[in-house]
N, C-alpha and C positions, 0 to 999 in steps of 0.2 A: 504494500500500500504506500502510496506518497503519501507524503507531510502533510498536501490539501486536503486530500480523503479521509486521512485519519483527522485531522481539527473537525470538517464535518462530522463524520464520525461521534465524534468527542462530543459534538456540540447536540448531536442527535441525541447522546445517551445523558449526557448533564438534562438537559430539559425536553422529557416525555410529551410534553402537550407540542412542542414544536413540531415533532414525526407526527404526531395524529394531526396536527392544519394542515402540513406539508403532503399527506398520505388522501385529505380531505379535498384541498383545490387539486393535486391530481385525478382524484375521483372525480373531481367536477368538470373539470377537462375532457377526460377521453369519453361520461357521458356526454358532454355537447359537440363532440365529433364525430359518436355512433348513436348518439340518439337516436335519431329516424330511420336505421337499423336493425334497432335492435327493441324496437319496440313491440309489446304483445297484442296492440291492437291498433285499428286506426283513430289516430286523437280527434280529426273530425266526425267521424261517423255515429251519428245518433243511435240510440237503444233505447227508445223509450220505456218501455214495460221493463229496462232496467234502471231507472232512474233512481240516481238516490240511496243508493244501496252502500251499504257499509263497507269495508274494506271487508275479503273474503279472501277464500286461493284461486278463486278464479278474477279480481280485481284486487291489486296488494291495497292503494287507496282508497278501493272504494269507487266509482260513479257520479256525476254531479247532476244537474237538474234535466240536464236532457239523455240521461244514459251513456255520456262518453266515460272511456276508463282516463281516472286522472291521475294515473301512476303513466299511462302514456303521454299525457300531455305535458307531463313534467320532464321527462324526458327529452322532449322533441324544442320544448320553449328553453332548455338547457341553454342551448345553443344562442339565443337571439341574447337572452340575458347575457352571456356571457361576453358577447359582440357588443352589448350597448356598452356593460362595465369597462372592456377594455380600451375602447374607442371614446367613450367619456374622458375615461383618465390619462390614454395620450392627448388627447386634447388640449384636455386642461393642463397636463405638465409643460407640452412645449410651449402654449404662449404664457403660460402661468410664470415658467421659470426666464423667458425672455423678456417680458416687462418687470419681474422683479431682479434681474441681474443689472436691468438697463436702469430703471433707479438704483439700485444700490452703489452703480456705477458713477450716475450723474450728479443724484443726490439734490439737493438743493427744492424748488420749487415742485419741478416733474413728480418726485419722490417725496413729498406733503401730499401734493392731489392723491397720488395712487394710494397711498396710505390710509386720507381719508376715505376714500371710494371702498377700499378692501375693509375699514372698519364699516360701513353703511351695509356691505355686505353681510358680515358679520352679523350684525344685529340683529337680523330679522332669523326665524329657526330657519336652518336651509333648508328641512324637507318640505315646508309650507312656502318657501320660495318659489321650491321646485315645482311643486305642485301648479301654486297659481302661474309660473311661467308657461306650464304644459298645455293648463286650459285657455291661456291667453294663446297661443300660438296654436293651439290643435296638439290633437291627441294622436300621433305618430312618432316613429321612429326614432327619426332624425331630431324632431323637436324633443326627446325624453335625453336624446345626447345630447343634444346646445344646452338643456336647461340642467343639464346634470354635471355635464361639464363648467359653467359659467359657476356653479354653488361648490365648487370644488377648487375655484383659481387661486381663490384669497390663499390656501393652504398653501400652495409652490409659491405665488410671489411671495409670500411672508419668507418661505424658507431661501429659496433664493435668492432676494435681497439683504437678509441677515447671512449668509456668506459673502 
């Protein structure tokens, strides 16, 4: 083993909870890559006369109001969720971290406003930010990344500006 492997290693065995996240977002991963795969039924396809039914062995979830199995549709929506997450937070990192290196750089005036602006952010809770951005723009995609991304900038310029 190298020196890098074993500190991982190391670091895997000093703290348990870390291998169970790390063991977790890779579970969450390869579902959102075989989801629609590996799925036991079709997430769209209705069942009515099964609606509503409890989690069984023939649905691990359970059924929701119209008969879909929702142990499939968690599977399948893996994927988009995990496409908004990651695409939110590139977002937000690179202009987050480019207008807070560019004040931390300039400093002066530019770097008051942005300051101000990223506390006015701050204030308000972000997931009712988010929220009312969503309904203000429509209820899509792309609008759940802008408004998800934009509640997440203040965090990178904060950080990098204070480098």
């Amino acid at each position: 083993m190298t020196s890098a492997t074993l500190r991982h290693t190391v670091g895997f065995a000093r703290n348990p909870l870390t291998a169970v996240a790390a063991t977790g977002v890779f579970l969450f991963v390869l579902v959102a890559i075989f989801g629609p795969w590996i799925v036991p039924y079709d997430p769209i396809a209705s069942d009515v006369p099964q609606a509503l039914m409890p989690p069984n062995a023939a649905h691990w979830a359970g059924t929701d109001q119209l008969g879909r199995d929702v142990f499939s549709r968690l599977l399948v929506a893996a994927r988009l969720d995990l496409a908004i997450a990651v695409s939110a937070v590139g977002i937000s990192f690179a202009i987050g971290a480019v207008i807070g290196a560019v004040c931390g750089y300039a400093g002066g005036r530019l770097d008051r406003i942005v300051g101000r602006f990223v506390d006015v952010l701050m204030a308000f809770p972000l997931f009712v930010l988010a929220m009312a951005m969503v309904a203000a723009l429509g209820n899509r995609v792309e609008n759940i990344v802008v408004a998800t991304a934009i509640i997440n900038l203040p965090f990178y310029i904060r950080f990098a500006r204070a480098e």
